[in-house]
C-alpha positions as CSV (number, residue, x, y, z in Angstrom):
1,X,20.3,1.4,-12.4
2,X,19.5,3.3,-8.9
3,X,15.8,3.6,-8.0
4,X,16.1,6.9,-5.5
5,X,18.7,8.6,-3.3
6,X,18.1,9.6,0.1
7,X,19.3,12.2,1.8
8,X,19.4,12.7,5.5
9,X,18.5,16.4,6.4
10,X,18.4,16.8,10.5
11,X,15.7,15.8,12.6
12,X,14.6,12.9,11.6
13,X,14.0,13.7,8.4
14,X,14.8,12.4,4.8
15,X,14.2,13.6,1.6
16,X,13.9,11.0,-1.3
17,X,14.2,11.3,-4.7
18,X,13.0,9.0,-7.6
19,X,16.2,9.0,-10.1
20,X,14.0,8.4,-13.5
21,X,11.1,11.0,-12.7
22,X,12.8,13.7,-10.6
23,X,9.8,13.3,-7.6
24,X,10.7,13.7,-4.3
25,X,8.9,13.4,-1.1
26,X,10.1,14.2,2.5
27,X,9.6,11.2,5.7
28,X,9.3,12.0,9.2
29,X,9.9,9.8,12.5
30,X,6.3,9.3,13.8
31,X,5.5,11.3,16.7
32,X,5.8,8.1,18.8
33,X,9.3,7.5,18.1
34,X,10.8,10.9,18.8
35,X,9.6,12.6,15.4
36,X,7.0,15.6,14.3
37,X,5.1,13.1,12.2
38,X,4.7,15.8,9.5
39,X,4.8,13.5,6.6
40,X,4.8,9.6,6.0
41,X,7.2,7.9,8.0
42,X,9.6,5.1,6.4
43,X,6.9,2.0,7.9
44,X,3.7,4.2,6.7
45,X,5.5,4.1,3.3
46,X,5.6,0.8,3.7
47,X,1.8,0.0,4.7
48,X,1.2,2.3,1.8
49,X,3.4,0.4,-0.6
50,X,1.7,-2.7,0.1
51,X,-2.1,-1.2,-0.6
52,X,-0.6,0.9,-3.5
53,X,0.7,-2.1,-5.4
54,X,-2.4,-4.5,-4.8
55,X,-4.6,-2.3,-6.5
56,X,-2.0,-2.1,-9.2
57,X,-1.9,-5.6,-9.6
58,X,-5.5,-5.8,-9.6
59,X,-5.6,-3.3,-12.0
60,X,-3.3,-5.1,-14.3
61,X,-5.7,-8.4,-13.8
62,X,-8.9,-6.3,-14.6
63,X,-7.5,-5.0,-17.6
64,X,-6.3,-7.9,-18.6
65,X,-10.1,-9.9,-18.4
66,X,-11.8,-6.6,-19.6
67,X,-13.4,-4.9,-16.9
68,X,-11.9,-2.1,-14.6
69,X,-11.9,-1.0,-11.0
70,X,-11.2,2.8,-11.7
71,X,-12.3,4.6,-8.9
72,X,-11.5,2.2,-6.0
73,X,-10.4,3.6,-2.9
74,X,-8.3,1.8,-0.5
75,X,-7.6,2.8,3.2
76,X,-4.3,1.6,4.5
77,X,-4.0,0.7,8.6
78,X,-0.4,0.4,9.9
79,X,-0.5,-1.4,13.6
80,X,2.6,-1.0,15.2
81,X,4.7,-4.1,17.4
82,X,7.3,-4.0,19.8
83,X,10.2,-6.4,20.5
84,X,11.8,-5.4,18.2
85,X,9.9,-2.5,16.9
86,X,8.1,-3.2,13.7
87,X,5.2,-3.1,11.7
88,X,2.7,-6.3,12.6
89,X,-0.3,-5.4,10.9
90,X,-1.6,-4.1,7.8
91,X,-5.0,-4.1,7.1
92,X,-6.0,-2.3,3.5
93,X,-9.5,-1.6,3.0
94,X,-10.6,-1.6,-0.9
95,X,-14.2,0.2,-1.8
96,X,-14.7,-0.6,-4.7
97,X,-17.1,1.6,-7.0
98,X,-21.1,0.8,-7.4
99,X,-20.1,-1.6,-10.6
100,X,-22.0,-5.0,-11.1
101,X,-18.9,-7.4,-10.7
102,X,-19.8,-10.9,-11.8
103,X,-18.9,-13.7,-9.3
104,X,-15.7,-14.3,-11.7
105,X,-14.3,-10.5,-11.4
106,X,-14.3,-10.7,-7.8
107,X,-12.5,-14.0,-8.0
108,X,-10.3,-12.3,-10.1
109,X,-10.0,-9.3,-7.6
110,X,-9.7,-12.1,-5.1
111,X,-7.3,-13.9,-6.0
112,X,-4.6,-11.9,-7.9
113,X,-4.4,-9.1,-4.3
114,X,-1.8,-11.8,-2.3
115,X,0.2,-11.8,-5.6
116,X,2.0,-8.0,-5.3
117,X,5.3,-7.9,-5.6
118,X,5.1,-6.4,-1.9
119,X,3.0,-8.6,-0.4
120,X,5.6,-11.6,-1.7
121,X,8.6,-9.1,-0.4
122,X,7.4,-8.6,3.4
123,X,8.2,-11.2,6.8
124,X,6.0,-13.8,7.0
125,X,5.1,-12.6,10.3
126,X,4.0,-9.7,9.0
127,X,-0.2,-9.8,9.2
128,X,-1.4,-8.4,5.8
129,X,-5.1,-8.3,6.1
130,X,-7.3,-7.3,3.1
131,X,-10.9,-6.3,3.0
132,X,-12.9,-5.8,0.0
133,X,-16.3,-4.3,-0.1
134,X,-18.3,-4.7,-3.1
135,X,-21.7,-2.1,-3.0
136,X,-25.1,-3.7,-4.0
137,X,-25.7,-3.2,-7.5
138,X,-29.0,-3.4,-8.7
């Protein structure tokens, strides 16, 4: 079965649309590569993708050894190559909320992040760099 369609629609822009939900989004070429940048490009999407799903996974792991990480933020950093043009770095940034984690949660945490199904999908030589920031709990 067909994940999205994507239409074209002028100006370097597309608008995709998830077949089983109906929800769309639009992408623009960054400002840097001709486009107005107005909306998540194709290689933000894919930054995005990768923090998106590590949390997922990470949520799946928590749930799974009964504790949870609602409320984590995450802030996604796309660094841009050339030669070809590509992405070469992603760094994603987790907070994680003022909750005492014992030292096996974070291993947890730790260990199941490089285990995404997007972090196994990109180039090798693509830099995937994670921070995690655990607040002092008293």
């Amino acid at each position: 079965m067909e994940t999205s369609r994507v239409i074209y629609t002028g100006d370097l822009r597309t608008e995709a649309t998830h077949v089983k939900s109906g929800q769309t989004f639009i992408t623009d070429a960054p400002v840097d590569n001709q486009g107005r940048g107005e909306a998540f490009s194709p290689t933000d999407l894919l930054a995005t993708s990768l923090g998106a799903c590590a949390i997922t996974v990470v949520g799946i792991a928590a749930r799974t050894h009964g504790f949870d990480v609602d409320g984590t933020s995450i802030k996604v950093t796309k660094i841009m190559a050339s030669e070809p043009r590509r992405v070469g770095e992603v760094i994603v940034e987790f907070n994680f909320p003022a909750v005492k984690y014992t030292e096996r949660e974070k291993a947890i945490i730790r260990n199941t992040i490089n285990t995404c199904p997007v972090s196994q999908s990109l180039n090798a030589n693509l830099k995937q760099t994670f921070i995690l920031n655990f607040p002092e709990v008293e």
